[in-house]
C-alpha positions, 0 to 999 in steps of 0.5 A: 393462827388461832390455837384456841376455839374459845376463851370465856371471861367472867366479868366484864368490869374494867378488867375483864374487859381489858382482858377481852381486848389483850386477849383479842389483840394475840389472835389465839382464840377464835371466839371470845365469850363475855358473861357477867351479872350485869348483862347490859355491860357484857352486851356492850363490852362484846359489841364495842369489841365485836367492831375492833375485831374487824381488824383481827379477822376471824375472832368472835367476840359476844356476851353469854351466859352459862350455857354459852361458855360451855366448852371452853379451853380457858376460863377467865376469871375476873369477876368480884368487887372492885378494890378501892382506894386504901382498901387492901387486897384481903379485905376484899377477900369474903365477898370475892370468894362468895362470887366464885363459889356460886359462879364457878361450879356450874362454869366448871360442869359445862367446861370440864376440860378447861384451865382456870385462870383466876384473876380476882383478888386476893388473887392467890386465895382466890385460886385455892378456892377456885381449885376446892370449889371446882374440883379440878385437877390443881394444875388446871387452876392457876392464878395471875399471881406475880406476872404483872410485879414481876413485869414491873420489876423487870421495869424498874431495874431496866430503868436503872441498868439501861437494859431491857426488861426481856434482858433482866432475869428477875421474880417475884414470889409469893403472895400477890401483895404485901408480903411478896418477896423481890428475889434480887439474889436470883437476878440476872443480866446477862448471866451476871448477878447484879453486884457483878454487872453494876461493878463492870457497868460504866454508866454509872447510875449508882450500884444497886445496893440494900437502899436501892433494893428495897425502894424497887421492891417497895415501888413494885409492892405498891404500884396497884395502890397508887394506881387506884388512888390516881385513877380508881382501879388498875386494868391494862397492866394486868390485861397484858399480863393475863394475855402473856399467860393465856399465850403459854396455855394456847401454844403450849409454849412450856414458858417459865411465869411466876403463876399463883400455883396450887400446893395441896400438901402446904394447903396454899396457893402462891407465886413460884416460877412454873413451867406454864403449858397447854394443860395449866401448871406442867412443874414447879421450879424450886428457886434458891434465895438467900437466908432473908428471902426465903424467911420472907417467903415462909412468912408469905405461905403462913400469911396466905394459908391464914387468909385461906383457913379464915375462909373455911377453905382448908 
């Protein structure tokens, strides 16, 4: 069963630790590493974890250092400042990137064979700087990017169609945050588009007009804000997609996921579907939008490389 011989996570807070879990739960990885600055919360995180791996026989789960991370097929980065409420995605930007580059080089020495899935936020810029500070090949630095929103919009539209969200065809693109792009005009049921499967639906929930769209886009935007503001921070959603992730990585598995996605050329990291295998990003796919989704898209890249050359990144 086991694919993998070890995964570290960097960052036992909230969400490195729910990573831990989700990760745990596939049985794809036979020893799990937790590192974090507070070594007392990895110690706990690892010993609360080292006893439900008692139920998935074989897996290994204890904290570490540098030096235990060492040969490590994957790296999960989630360490850095958690967001707060009313805080935006960018303004943890600075701190964020301080954290990686002082923690990820040295990951990067003792772990050269490794893909590096980042996971801090601002995500997509967080996966460029990774990409300029560890030295690897682009394609072995991804981010989590828009898997989770494009989870939760496959969701959505389930709730509206009746469908289930491993039926629904759909992506988000670009930045994973405000300016991330719902590409209904790409969206599929049953090969159907959506005006073409709400005009033969005989439910009838109403169609999935421009109303209708935008609020979904809306609510998928803005779900990790109303989850902060209820709870303080969001971590299983993310665990469960960082898993998915982590699954195409460990078995090869060549699936299609909206991964964060180095462009040297453009100078940007950003959610495209890829082609998601053993050695990271194996190809990106264009995808065709309309004319309003592609100027979304292009303000998506300029905003991103902006953040980016904020950073002295470029």
């Amino acid at each position: 069963m086991f694919c993998v011989d070890q995964v570290s996570i960097i960052g036992a807070g909230n969400v490195g630790a729910a990573c831990a879990s989700a990760l745990l739960a596939t049985q794809l990885f036979r020893k799990i590493i937790l590192m974090d600055i507070n070594r007392q919360r990895a110690q706990g995180e690892a010993m609360d974890l080292s006893h439900a791996a008692a139920f998935f026989p074989g897996t290994q789960v204890r904290d570490g250092g540098t030096d235990d991370c060492a040969g490590s097929e994957l790296i999960v980065f989630t360490a850095g400042a958690a967001q707060k409420p009313g805080q935006t995605r960018r303004e943890l930007c600075a701190v964020n990137a301080q954290i990686l580059r002082q923690t990820l080089p040295k990951l990067a020495r003792s772990s050269p064979k490794a893909v590096v899935l980042i996971v801090t936020n601002p995500v997509d810029v967080m996966t460029y700087a990774a990409w300029r500070f560890c030295g690897f090949d682009p394609a072995r630095v991804i981010g989590s990017g828009t898997v989770l929103d494009t989870a939760r919009m496959r969701a959505l539209l389930s709730a509206h169609t009746g469908v289930s969200p491993a039926s629904i065809d759909a992506y988000v693109l670009g930045e994973h945050g405000d300016s991330e792009t719902a590409v209904f005009s790409a969206t599929r049921i049953a090969g159907m588009t959506l005006e073409a499967y709400c005009a033969a639906c005989q439910s009838c929930r109403g169609s999935l007009g421009e109303q209708a769209r935008g609020a979904i886009a809306d609510e998928v935007k803005n779900a990790a804000y109303a989850i902060i503001e209820k709870k303080g921070s969001t971590a299983y959603g993310i665990a469960a997609a960082v898993a998915r992730i982590a699954g195409a990585i460990a078995r090869d598995e060549h699936a299609v996921l909206t991964v964060s996605a180095i462009d040297p050329a453009q100078r940007v990291a950003m959610s495209v579907p890829c082609v998601v295998g053993q050695g990271g990003v194996v190809r990106r796919i264009p995808m065709r939008m309309d004319k309003s989704e592609r100027a979304q898209m292009d303000a998506s890249t300029a905003q991103i490389r902006r953040m980016i050359q904020e950073q002295d990144l470029l």
